[in-house]
C-alpha positions in Angstrom: 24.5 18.8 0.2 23.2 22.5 0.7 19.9 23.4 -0.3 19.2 25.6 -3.5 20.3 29.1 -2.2 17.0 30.4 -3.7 14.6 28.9 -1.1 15.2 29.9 2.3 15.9 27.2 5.1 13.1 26.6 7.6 14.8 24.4 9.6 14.8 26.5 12.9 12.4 28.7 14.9 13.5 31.8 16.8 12.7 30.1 19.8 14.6 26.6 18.5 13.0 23.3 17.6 9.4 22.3 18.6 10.0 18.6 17.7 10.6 15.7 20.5 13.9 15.1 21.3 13.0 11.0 21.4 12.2 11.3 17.7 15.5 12.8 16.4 16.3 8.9 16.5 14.1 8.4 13.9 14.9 11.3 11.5 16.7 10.8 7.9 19.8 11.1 7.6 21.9 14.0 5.8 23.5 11.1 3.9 20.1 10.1 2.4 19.2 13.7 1.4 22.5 13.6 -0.5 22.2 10.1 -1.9 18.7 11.1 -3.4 19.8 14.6 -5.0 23.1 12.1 -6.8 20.4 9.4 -8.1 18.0 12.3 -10.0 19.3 12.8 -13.5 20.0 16.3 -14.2 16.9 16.9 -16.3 15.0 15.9 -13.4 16.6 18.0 -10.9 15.8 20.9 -13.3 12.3 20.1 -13.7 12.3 19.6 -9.3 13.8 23.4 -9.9 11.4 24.7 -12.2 8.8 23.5 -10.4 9.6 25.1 -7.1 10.2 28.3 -8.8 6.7 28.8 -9.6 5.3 27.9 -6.9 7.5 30.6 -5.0 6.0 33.1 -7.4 2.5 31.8 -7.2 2.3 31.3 -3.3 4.5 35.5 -2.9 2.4 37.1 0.1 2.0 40.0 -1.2 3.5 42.1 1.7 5.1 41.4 5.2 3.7 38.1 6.9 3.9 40.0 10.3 2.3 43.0 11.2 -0.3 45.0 13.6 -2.2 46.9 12.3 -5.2 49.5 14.3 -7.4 52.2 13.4 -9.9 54.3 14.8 -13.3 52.8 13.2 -16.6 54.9 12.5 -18.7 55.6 14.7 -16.6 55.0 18.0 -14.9 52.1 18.2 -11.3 51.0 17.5 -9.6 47.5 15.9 -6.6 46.1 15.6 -5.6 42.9 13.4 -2.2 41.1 14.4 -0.7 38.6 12.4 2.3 36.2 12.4 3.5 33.0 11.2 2.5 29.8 12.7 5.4 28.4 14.8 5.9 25.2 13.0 4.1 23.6 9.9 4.3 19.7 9.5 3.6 17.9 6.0 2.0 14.2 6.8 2.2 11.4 4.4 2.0 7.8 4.2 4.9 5.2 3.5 3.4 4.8 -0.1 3.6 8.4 -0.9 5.7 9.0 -4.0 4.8 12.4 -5.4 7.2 15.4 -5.7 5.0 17.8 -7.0 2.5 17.4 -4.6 4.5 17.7 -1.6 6.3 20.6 -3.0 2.6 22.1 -3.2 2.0 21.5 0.3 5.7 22.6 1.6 6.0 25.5 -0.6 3.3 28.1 1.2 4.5 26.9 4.6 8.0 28.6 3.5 6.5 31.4 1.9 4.3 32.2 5.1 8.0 32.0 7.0 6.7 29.1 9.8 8.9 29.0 12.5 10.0 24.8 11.5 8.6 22.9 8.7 9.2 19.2 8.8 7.9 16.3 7.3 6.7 13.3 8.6 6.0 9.9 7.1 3.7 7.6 8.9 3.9 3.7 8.4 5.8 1.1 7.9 9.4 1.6 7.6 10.6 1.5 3.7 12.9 3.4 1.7 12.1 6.9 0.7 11.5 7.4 -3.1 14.8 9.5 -4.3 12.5 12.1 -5.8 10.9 13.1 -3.0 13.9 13.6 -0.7 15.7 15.3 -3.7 12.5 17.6 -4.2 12.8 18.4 -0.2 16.6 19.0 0.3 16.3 21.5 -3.1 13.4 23.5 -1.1 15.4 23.6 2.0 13.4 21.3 4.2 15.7 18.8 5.5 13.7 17.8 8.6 12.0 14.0 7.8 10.8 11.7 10.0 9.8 8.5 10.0 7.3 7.3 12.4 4.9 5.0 13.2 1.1 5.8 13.5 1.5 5.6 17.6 4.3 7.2 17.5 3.2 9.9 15.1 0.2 10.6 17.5 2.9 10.9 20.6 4.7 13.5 18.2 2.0 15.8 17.1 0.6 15.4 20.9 4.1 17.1 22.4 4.9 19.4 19.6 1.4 21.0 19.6 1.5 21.3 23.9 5.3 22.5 23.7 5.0 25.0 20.8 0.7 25.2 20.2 -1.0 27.1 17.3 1.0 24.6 14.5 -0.6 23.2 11.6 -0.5 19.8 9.9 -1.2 19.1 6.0 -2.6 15.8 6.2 -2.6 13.6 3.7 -4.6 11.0 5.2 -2.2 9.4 7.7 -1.5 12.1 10.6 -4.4 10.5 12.6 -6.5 12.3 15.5 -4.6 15.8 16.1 -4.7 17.2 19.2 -6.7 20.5 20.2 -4.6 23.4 19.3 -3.3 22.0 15.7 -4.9 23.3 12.8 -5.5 20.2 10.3 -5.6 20.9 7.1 -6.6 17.9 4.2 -4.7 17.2 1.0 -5.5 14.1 -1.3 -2.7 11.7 -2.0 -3.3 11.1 -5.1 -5.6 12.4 -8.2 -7.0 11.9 -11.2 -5.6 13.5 -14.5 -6.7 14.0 -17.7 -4.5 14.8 -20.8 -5.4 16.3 -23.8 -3.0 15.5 -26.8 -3.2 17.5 -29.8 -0.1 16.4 -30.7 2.4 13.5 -29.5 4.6 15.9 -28.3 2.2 18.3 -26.9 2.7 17.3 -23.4 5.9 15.4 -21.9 4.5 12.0 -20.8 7.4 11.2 -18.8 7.9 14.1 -16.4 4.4 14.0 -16.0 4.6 10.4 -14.5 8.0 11.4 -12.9 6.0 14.4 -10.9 2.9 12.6 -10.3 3.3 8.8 -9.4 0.4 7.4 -7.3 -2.0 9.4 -9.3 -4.0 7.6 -12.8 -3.2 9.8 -15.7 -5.7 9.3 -18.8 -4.6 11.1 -22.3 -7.2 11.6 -24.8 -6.8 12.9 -28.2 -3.7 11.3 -29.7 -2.6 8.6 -27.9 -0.1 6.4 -29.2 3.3 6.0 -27.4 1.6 5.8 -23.8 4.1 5.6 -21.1 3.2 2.4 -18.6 0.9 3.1 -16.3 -0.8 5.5 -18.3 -4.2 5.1 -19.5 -5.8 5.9 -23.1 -9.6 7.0 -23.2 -11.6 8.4 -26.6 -14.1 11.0 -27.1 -14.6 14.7 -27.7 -13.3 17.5 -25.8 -16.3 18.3 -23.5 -16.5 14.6 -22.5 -13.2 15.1 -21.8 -13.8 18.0 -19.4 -16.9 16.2 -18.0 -14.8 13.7 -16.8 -14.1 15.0 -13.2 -10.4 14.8 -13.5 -8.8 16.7 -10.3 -6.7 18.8 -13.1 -6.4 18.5 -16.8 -3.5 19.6 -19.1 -4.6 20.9 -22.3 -2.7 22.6 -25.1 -2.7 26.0 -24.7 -5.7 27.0 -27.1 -8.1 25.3 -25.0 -7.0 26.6 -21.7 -9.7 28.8 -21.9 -12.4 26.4 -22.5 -11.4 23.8 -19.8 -11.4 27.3 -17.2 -14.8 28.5 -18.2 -16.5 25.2 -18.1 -19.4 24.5 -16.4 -18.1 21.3 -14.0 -15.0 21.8 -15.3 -11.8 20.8 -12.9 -10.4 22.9 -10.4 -6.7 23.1 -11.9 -6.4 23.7 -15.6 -2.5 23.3 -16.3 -0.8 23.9 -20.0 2.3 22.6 -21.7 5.7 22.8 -19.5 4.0 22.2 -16.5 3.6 18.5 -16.4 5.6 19.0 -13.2 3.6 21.5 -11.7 0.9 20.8 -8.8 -0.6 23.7 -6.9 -3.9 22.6 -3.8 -6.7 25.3 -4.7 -7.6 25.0 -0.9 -4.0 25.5 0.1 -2.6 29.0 0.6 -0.3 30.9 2.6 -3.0 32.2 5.2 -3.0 28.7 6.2 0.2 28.8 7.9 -0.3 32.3 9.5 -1.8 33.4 12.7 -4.3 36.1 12.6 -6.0 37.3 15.6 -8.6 40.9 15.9 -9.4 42.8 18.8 -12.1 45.6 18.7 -12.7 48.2 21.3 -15.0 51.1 22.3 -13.5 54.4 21.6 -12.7 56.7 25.1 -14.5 60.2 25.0 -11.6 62.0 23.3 -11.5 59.0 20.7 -7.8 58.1 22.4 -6.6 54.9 21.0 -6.5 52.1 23.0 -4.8 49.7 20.8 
């Protein structure tokens, strides 16, 4: 099935595919892609959508992702800054990974930097892949999944980084050792959430836990009607925030409160995006290249660069 036409395939470089050829054997399938999309309801599709929209507006670059820029600096010298995407980006996770809206946080600046080939690569025992996250993948465009184990996942990132070097990797605890050349950077897996009910039907309960399986989800406020799995705690609002939840939801009068806290969280989210993840330490300049070069000026301050 073809991916949403709003998100860009990054399925091939200008120069072609940095992976292995050996692991193509061990790639998913089209046919599960498809068979993943057709087992989300429609509802959930949309939230997958909604959710990828944002991010594309939250992770926009803010100008051309390759350039070269120079100028003659005061007193007599000259610099240059070049920059350009990385040539491929790959998202690591473990066979128990189950989250949607945290891979789409790591995937989506990787496409809005404009990497070369973005893939994702599961290390671990072989299992099934959770419908949701191959649906959330094939509507961002990334339809490049592997399957690996952890010997074979160190073989991978070992050729890829020596036939295409300068990629990154967004770890999530299961790439291993990377080889010199790959830039690592670390996501959590999982993460704490608080909730803050003011109503029943502040918050959706059940796309939360859709979005966000793996991670413990505690509501505070009013909580009758708990989803399974999801965890009721008591107290008052700053206890709530003291809490050291990786992100809270709150209604949207307290948003400000929970942001100017003083150990507040790092991710204050309101109502409508219970499917919504974003890493604070994870941005496009991640997946760009940036190199400077600084020079002394000749007599006639001439350029050199």
């Amino acid at each position: 099935m073809p991916h949403d036409p709003g998100f860009p395939s990054v399925e091939s470089g200008e120069a072609g595919l940095p992976w292995p050829a050996w692991a193509g054997e061990f790639q998913t399938d089209d046919e599960d892609f498809a068979t993943a999309h057709d087992a989300l309801s429609s509802l959930q599709r949309a939230w997958i959508k909604q959710a990828l929209a944002r991010l594309f507006a939250v992770h926009d670059p803010g100008g051309p992702v390759r350039h070269r820029r120079s100028a003659l600096l005061s007193p007599d010298f000259e610099g240059a800054t070049m920059c350009r995407p990385r040539p491929w980006a790959v998202v690591a996770v473990g066979s128990d990974f189950a989250s949607p809206a945290r891979l789409l946080a790591a995937c989506l600046p990787a496409i809005r930097a404009g990497v070369g080939a973005l893939a994702v690569v599961r290390v671990g025992k072989k299992a099934s892949w959770p419908p949701s996250v191959l649906a959330a993948l094939e509507l961002a465009g990334v339809e490049t999944a592997f399957e690996l184990t952890p010997v074979q996942a160190k073989r991978f990132f070992s050729e890829t980084g020596q036939k295409a070097p300068g990629g990154v990797v967004v770890d999530f605890g299961t790439a291993g050792h990377l080889p010199a050349g790959v830039r690592e950077v670390r996501c959590a897996p999982r993460a704490t959430l608080g909730v803050w009910r003011s109503a029943v039907r502040t918050f959706d309960l059940s796309a939360l836990v859709f979005a966000h399986p793996g991670s413990r989800v505690e509501v505070w406020g009013k909580i009758s009607g708990l989803p399974a799995g999801v965890h009721g705690r008591e107290g008052g609002f700053d206890a709530f925030l003291g809490c050291g939840y990786d992100a809270v939801f709150v209604p949207a009068g307290k948003m400000r409160a929970a942001l100017d806290a003083p150990f507040g969280p790092a991710l204050v989210l309101g109502p409508r995006m219970e499917c919504f993840w974003t890493f604070p330490g994870l941005s496009v300049t991640d997946f760009l290249e940036t190199r400077l070069a600084f020079v002394a000026a000749g007599p006639d301050r001439k350029g050199y660069l």
